[in-house]
N, C-alpha and C positions, 0 to 999 in steps of 0.2 A: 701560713697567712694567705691570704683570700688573692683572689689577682686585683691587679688596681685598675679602676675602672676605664681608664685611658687603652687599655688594648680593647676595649666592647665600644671603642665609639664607632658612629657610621660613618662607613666610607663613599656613601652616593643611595641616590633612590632608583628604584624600579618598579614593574610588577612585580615584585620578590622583596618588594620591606629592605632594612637597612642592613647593610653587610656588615661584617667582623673587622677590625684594625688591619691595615696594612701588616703585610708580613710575609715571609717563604717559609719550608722545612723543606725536609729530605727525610725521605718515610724509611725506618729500620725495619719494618714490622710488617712490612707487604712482601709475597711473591709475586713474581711475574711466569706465568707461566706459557706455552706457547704452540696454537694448534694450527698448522699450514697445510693447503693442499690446492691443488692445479686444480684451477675452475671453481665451481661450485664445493666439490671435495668436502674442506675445512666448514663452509654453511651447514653444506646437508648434514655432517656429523655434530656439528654444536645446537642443531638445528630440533633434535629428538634430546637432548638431554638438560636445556636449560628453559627457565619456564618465559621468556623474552620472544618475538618473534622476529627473527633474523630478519625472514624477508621483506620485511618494511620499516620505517622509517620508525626511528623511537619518538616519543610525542615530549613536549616541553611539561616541567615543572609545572603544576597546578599552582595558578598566579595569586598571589594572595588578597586577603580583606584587611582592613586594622584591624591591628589584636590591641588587647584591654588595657595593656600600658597607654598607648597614643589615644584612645579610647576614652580613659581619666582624665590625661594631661588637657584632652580638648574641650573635659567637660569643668575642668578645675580652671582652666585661664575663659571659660567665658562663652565657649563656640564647642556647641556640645558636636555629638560625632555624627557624619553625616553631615554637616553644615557645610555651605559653599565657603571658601575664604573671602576675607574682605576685599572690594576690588580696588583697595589700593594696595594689595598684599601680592607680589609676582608668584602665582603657582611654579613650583619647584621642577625643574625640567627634568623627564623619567628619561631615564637612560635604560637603552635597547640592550637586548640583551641574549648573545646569539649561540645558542646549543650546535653541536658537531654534530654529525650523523654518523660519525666514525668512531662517538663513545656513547654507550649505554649501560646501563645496572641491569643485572640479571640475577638469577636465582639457581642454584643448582638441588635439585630432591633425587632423594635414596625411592626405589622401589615401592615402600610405605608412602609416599610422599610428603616424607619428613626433609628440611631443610639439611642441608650437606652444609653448602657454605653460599652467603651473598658474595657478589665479584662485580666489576667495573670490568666492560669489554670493551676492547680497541680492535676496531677492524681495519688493516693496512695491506700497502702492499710494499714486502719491504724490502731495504736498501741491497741493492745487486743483485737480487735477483729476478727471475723471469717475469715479466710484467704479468702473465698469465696470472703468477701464483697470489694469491689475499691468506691473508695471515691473521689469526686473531690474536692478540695478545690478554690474557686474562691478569688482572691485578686483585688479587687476592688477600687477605690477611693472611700473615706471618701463620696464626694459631691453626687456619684448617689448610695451608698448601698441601700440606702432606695428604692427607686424607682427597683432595681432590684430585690432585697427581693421580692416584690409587685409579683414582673412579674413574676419571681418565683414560688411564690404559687399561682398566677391566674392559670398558665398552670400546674398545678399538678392536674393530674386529679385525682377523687376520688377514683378508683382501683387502681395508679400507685404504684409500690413496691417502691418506693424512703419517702430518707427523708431528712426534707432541714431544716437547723439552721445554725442561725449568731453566729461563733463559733469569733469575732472579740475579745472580754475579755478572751479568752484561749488559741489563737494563734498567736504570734507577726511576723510581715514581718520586713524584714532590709536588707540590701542591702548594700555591698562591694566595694568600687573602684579601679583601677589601677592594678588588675591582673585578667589571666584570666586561671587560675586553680579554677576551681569550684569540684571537683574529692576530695572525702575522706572526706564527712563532719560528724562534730564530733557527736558522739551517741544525739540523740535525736532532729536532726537539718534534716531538707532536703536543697540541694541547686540546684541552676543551674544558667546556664551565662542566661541575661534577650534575649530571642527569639527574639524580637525584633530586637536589634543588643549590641551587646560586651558593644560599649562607656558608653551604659546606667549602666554597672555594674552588678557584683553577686547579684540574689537575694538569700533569705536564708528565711526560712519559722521556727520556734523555736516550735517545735510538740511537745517532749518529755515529760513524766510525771515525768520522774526521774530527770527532773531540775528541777520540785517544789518542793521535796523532799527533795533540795540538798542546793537549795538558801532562802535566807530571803527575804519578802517582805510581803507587807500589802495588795497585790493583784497578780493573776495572772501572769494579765501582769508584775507588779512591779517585780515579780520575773523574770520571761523571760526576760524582760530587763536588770535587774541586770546580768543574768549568762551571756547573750551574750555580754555583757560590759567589764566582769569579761573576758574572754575567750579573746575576741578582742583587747582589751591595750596591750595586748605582742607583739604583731606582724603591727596594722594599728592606726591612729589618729585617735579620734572622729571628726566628719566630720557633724553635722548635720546641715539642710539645703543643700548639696549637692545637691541632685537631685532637685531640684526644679528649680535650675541655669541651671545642666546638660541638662536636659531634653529638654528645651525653645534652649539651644544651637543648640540639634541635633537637632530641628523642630519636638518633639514630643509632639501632644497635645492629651489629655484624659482627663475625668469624664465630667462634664458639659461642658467643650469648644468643646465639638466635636456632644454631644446629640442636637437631632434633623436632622442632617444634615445627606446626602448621606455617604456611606462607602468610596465612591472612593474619595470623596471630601476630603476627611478626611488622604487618606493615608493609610486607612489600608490593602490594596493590594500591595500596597510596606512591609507594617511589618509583611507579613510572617500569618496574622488574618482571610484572605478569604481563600476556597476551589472554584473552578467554576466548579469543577468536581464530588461535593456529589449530593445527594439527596436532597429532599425539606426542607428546614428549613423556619421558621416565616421571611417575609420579602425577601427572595429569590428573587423575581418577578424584583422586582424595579435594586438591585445590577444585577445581572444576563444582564440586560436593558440594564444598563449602563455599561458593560463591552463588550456585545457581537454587540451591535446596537450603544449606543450613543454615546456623545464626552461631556468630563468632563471637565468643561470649569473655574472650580474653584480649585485651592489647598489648603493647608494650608502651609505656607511656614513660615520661620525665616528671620526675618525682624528687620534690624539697622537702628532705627534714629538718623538722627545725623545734625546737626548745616547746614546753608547753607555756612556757611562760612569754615566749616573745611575741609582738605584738604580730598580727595576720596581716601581710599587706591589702592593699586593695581591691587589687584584682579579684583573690578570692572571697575578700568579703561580696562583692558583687555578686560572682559566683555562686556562694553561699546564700545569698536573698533572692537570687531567682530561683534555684533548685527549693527553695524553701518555702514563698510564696507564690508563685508561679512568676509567666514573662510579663506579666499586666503588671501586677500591684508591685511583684519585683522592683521592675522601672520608675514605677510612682515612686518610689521609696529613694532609692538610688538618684533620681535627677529631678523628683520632683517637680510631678507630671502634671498634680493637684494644686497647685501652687496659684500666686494669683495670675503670672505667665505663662502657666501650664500649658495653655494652646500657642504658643509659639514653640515651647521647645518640643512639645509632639511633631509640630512640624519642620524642626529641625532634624528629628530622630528618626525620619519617615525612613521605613528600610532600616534599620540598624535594629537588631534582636540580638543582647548578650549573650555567648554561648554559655553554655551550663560549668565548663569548666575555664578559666581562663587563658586564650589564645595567646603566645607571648614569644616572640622572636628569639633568638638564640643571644644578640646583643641586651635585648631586653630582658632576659633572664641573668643576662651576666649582670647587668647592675644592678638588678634588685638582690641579687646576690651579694655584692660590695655592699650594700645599703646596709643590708642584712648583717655579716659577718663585721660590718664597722671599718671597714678598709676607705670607705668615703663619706663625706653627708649624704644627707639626705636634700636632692633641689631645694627644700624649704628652707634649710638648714645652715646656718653660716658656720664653720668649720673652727673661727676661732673661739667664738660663744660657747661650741659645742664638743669640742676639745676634750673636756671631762665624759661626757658619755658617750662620745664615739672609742676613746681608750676603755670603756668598760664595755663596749657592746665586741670590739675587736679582743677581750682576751676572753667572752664567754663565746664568739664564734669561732678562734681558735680551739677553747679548750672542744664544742662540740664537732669540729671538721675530724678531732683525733678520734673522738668515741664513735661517732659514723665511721669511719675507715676501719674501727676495727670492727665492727657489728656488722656493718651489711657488705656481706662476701658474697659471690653469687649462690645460689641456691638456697640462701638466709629467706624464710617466710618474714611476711609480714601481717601482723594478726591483730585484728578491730580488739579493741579493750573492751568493746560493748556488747560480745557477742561468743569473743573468743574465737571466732571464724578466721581461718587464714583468708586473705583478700587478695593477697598478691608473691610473689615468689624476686627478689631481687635478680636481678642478671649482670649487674655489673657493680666493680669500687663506683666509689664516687667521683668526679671529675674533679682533678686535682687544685686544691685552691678553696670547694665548693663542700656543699652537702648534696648536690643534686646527683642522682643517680638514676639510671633504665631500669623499669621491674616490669613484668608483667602481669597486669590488676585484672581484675573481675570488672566487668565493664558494669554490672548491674551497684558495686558497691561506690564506681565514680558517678550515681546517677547516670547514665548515658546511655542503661540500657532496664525494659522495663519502666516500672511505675513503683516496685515494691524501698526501694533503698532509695535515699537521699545522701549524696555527699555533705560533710557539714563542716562546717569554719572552724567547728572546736572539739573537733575528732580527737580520740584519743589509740595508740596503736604502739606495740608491743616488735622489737626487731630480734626476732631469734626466740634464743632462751632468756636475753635478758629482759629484769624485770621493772627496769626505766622505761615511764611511758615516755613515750613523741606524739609529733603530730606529719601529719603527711598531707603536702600541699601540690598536690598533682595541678600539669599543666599539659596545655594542646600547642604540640608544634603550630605553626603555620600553614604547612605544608597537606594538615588534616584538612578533608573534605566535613562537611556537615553529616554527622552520625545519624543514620536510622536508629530510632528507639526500640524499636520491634526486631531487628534483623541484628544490628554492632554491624553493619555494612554502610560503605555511600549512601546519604540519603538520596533516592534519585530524585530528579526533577521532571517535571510533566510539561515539557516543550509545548505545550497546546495551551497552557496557561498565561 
């Protein structure tokens, strides 16, 4: 059954849109692994193999625009988007929001400059010992520790002053929802908001010796678990499994869904994980290639399937009339431009240009997700009235969450009915609860790249071998830059303009 929509509500505003429900976990499925060295040491050798650049500050989350949910809602209550609020309406106070310099996302590539594995670095200096020495602490997925371990100590050369251990049985990760004060963590804890972007949540890194000292436990970790448990019930809900829903929402894929493949392909030049401006790291050649020469012709994008029969929400119908009649007559249509008002709400809309696919927050995707699967009404919708068709939309979104889970496994293609052309390659289940899942698309067949294909509202698309049609309702994290047509790269902007 679907999640209910009470965990997708917002927790406060920001530049970064509305966060995930209150909550903690304790991550099973990470390593921590760990490269130390006097002085510079530990930099200069992380310094050539990941594609981040150590020696300077990592830069904040790309702050977001409205996406096409709050986009609707402003255009259906009255106050299309873009409109100033009413000034007897109190603008909603943003809350600040403060990144660490002691954690950033990075990337690690093989020789080919194919992706190894994404990882979250923690730069410390840590407890007892010599102030001299800075310590990195890498938090990895569970599925490629091993494989970087390796990589690891291949490139350690025999003089190098560093030293590298899987410190995963002595250091626990876990990770926060729904605020974003990360500022004041308690003695023996590091934390910081995830570099990435906000939605994903606080992470918190559990270092201290003096909570093994403090708590019972039959292990290490048992104990770090317990005290952050012990510390956490006062103030947020046990939340486990969180991230794993969260994550698939924003369109963020890592550990094996992403290994082998291009960095740009992947996203991680939107998450804040490339420098194009250091010096030579392992794999440079290829990324570098494809940022300054080619055209990245694949994404990884978030992707809803859903019944051919159920109705398309908004978003992409929007989506679907501007890829279809362009951004003019699009608009006209959609807010009605032509109208006998027409010239006020143009000037309401000045600056706001639909994106081609619809932009949609991770809380934002969860409830249209509920809406969808029948786990809640719909805002218009009064629940007791509707009682009869929310029970028949909840057991056809049940019965379709089981046939997704077992049809799109990763490496499962996904192929247009219209052409027979594979479009895209899944990379991950679905997030659990959901039909949404990571694939990697042809960027030219979501409209976004080119002029030759159009995305359409009433696609029809083929998962695997079986031979039930679907339909595939791709969407734009927040966190995406405006796409170049011509390149699948940042569209740049011309500061002289």
């Amino acid at each position: 059954m679907a999640y209910r929509a009470a965990s997708v509500l917002a927790a406060g505003a920001s530049k970064y849109g509305a966060l995930w429900g209150r909550g903690y976990e304790t991550f099973k499925n990470r390593r921590i692994l760990s490269v130390s060295g006097v002085g510079d040491h530990a930099t200069t050798y992380l310094q050539g193999l990941v594609t981040a650049d150590l020696n300077s500050e990592p830069s904040a989350p790309r702050e977001e625009v409205m996406d096409s949910v709050h986009a609707l809602n402003a255009k259906n209550s009255g106050m299309e988007p873009g409109a100033a609020a009413p000034d007897d309406e109190p603008e909603e106070e943003e809350v600040p929001v403060q990144f660490t310099k002691k954690l950033r996302s990075a990337t690690f590539l093989d020789h080919r400059g194919r992706i190894l594995t994404d990882a979250l670095l923690w730069k410390r200096n840590p407890e007892g010992a010599d102030s001299a020495t800075t310590e990195y602490l890498i938090d990895v997925p569970d599925d490629t520790g091993d494989l970087l371990l390796a990589h690891l100590k291949q490139h350690k050369l025999r003089r190098s002053k560093i030293k590298l251990a899987d410190k995963t049985e002595e250091i626990t990760s876990h990770a926060v929802y729904g605020t974003l004060n990360a500022e004041g963590a308690p003695p023996g804890y590091i934390a910081g908001m995830d570099p990435r972007h906000p939605s994903l949540g606080m992470r918190i890194l559990s270092v201290g010796q003096d909570i093994l000292n403090t708590t019972e436990g039959e292990s290490e970790r048992a104990k770090r678990q317990q005290h952050f448990e012990t510390l956490m019930n006062n103030f947020f809900p046990s939340a486990p499994g969180t991230y794993a829903v969260l994550r698939k929402l924003a369109g963020i894929a890592e550990g094996t869904e992403i290994a082998s493949k291009t960095a740009l392909e992947c996203n991680q030049d939107f998450l804040n994980a490339i420098s194009f401006s250091k010096g030579c790291y392992l794999g440079q050649e290829l990324t570098a290639r494809s940022q300054f020469t080619g055209v990245v012709r694949k994404r990884i994008v978030p992707v809803m399937i859903v019944d051919t029969e159920m109705e398309v929400p908004k978003p992409w119908v929007m989506a679907s009339m501007i890829q279809e009649l362009g951004t003019e007559e699009g608009m006209d249509k959609i807010f009605g431009l032509s109208d006998e008002d027409g010239e006020k709400k143009k000037l309401a809309l000045a600056g706001y240009i639909p994106p081609p696919l619809p932009k949609i927050s991770a809380p934002g995707a969860g409830s249209i997700v509920s809406m969808m699967m029948g786990s809640v009404a719909a805002p218009d919708q009064n629940p007791q009235d509707g009682s009869e068709e929310l029970n028949k939309l909840r057991v056809q979104g049940e019965k379709l969450q089981i046939e997704i889970a077992e049809l799109a496994q990763p490496g499962t293609s996904i192929i247009d009915k219209k052409d027979s052309r594979t479009i895209g390659k899944i990379l991950s289940t679905p997030a659990p609860g959901t039909t949404v899942l990571l694939a990697q698309m042809r960027l030219d067949r979501l409209g976004l790249l080119g002029s030759e294909h159009k995305w359409s509202r009433t696609n029809k698309i083929l998962i695997g071998d079986s031979n039930k049609e679907y339909r595939f309702l791709p969407f734009l994290p927040l966190w995406w830059p405006d796409i170049d047509p011509a390149t699948g790269k940042e569209m740049e902007v011309d500061v002289g303009e």
